[in-house]
C-alpha positions as CSV (number, residue, x, y, z in Angstrom):
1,X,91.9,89.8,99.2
2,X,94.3,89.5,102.3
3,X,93.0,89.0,105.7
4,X,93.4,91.4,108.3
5,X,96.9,89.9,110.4
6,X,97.0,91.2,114.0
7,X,100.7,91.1,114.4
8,X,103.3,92.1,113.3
9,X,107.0,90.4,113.0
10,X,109.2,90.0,114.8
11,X,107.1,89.9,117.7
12,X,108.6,93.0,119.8
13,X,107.6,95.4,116.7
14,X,104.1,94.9,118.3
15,X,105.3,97.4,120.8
16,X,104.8,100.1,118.8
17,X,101.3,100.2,120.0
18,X,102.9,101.7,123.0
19,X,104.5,104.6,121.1
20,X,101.3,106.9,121.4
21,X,100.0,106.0,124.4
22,X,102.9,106.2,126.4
23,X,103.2,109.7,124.2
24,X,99.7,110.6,125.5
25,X,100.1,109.5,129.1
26,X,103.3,110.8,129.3
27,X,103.0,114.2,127.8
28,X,99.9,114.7,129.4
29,X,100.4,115.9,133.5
30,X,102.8,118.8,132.2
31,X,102.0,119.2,128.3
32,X,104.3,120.0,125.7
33,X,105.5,124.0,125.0
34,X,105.1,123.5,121.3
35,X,103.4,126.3,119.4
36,X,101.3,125.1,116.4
37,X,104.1,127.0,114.0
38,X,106.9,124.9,114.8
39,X,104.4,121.8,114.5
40,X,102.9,123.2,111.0
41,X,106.7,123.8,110.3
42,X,107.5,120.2,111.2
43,X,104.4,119.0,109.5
44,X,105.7,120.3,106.4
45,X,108.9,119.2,106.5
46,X,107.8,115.6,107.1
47,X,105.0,115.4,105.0
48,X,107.6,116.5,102.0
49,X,110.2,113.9,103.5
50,X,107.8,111.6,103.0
51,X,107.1,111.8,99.1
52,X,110.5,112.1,98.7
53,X,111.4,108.2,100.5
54,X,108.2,107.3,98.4
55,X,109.6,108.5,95.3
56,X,113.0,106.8,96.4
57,X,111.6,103.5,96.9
58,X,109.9,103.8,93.6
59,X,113.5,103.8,92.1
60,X,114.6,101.2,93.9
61,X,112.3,99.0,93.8
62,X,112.1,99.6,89.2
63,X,115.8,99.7,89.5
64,X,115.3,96.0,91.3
65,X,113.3,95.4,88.8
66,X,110.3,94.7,91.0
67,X,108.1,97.5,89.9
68,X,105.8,95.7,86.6
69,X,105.4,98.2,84.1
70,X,108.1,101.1,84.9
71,X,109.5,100.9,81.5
72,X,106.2,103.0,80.3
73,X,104.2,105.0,81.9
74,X,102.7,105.4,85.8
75,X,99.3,104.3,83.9
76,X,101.3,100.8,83.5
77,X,102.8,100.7,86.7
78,X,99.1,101.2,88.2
79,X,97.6,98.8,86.6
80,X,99.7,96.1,87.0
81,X,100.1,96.6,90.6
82,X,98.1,94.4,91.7
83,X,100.7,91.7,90.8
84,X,103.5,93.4,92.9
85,X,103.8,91.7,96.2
86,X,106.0,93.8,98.6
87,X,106.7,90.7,101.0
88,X,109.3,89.1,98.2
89,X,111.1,92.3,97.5
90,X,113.5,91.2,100.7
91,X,114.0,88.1,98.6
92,X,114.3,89.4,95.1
93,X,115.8,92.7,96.2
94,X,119.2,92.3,94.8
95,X,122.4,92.6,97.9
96,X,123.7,95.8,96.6
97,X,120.5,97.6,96.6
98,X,119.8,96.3,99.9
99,X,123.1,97.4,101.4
100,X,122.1,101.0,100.1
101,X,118.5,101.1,101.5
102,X,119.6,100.3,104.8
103,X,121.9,103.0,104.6
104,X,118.9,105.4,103.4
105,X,116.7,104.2,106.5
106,X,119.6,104.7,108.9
107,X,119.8,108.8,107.0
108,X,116.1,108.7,107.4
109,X,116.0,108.3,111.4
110,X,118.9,110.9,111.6
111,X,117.3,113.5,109.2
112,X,114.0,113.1,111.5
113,X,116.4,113.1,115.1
114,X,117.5,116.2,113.6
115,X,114.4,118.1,113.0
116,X,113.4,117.1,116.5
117,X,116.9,118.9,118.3
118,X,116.3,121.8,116.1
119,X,113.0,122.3,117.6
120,X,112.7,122.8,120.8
121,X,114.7,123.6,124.1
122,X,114.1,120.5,126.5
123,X,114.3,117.1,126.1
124,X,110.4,116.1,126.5
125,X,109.8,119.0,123.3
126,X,112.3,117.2,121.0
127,X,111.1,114.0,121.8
128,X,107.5,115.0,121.4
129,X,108.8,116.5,117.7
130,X,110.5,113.3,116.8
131,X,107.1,111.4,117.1
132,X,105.2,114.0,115.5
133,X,108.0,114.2,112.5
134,X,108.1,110.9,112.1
135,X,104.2,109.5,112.3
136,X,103.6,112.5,109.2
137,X,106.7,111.6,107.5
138,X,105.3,108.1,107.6
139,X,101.7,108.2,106.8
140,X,103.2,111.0,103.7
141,X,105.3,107.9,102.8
142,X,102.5,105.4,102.1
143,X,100.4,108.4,100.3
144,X,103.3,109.2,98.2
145,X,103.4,105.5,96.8
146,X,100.0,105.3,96.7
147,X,99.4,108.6,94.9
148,X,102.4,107.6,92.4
149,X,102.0,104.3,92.1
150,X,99.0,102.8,93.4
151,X,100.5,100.9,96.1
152,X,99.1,100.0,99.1
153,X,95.9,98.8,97.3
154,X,94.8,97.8,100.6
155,X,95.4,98.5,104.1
156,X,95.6,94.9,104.4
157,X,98.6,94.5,102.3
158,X,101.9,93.3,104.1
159,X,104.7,95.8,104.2
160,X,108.4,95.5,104.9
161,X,108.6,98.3,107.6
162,X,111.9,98.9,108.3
163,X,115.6,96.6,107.9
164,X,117.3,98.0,110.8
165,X,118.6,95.6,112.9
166,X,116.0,92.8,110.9
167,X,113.1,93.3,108.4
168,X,110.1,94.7,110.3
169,X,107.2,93.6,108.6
170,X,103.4,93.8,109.1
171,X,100.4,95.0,107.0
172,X,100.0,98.6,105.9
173,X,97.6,99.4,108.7
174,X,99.5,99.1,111.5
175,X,102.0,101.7,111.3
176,X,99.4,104.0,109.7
177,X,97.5,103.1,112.7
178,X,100.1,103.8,115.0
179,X,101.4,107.2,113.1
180,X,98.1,108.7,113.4
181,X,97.4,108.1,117.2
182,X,100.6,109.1,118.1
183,X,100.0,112.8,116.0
184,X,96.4,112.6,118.0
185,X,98.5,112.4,121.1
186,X,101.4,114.9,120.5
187,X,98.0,117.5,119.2
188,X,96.3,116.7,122.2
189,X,98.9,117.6,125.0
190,X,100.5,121.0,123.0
191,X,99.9,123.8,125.0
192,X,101.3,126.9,123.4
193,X,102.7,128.9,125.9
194,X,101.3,132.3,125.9
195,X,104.0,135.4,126.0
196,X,105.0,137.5,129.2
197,X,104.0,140.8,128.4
198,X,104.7,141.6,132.1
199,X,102.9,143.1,134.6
């Protein structure tokens, strides 16, 4: 079994950590005017996002032909998953694939940026729903692998995060970590703003 690895790599990726508490501390004084429709609305959308970039990665990675088993069944994939090791796909991963999933990533971020200036009228609300989109979209990602596929076995299992500008890599808890808080801290400063019925 891996053992738990603080960091993260490069180095600066470690400042994610910051994400929801400067979201909490920030949000906080004035709250956010987000009702909890537009968040279940958003919720939805990312959490389907989500299993969709699982089932995409899925592809890739059996179209690589890093994904034991894929040739069968799911039952095949799951059991041999244990010898997949995500940290050598940036090797293995042949160029042409690579040049294509940093071109999904880069689609990613703008489909989320998207959702977020859809939602709201000022600039604090559509940042608020760009961290909110994203932490679901993320944590939906990692249960849509493992609910197809088996993978992460382990929270302690090292992850290639993101490509853009240079692999992002750290262990599966950390940006679960980090995309949980930061929904804690978008929940915890939405104040629904209640209609004028006048006077």
């Amino acid at each position: 079994m891996a053992s738990l690895q603080l960091l993260a790599q490069p180095w600066w990726v470690n400042l994610l950590i910051l994400v929801p508490i400067s979201a909490y501390v920030g949000f906080r004084r004035v709250g956010l005017s987000l009702d909890w429709p537009r968040l279940a609305t958003g919720a939805a959308f990312a959490a389907a996002f989500g299993f969709v970039e699982a089932a995409v990665v899925v592809y890739l990675r059996a179209a690589g032909g890093l994904l034991p088993g894929y040739l069968t069944s799911l039952a095949a994939v799951r059991s041999s998953i244990l010898m997949y090791d995500q940290s050598k796909s940036l090797n293995d991963f042949p160029q042409s694939l690579m040049a294509v999933e940093v071109w999904r990533e880069a689609a990613t971020l703008a489909m989320l940026i998207s959702v977020a200036i859809l939602s709201g009228a000022r600039n604090r609300e559509k940042l608020a729903m760009f961290l909110w989109v994203f932490a679901i979209w993320d944590s939906a990602y990692y249960a849509g692998l493992w609910a197809t596929v088996r993978w992460p076995a382990s929270l302690l299992d090292l992850d290639v995060l993101f490509l853009i500008p240079v692999p992002w890599l750290a262990q599966v808890w950390f940006p679960l970590l980090i995309s949980v808080t930061t929904v804690v801290a978008i929940a915890l400063n939405t104040r629904s703003e209640k209609p004028d019925l006048g006077r």
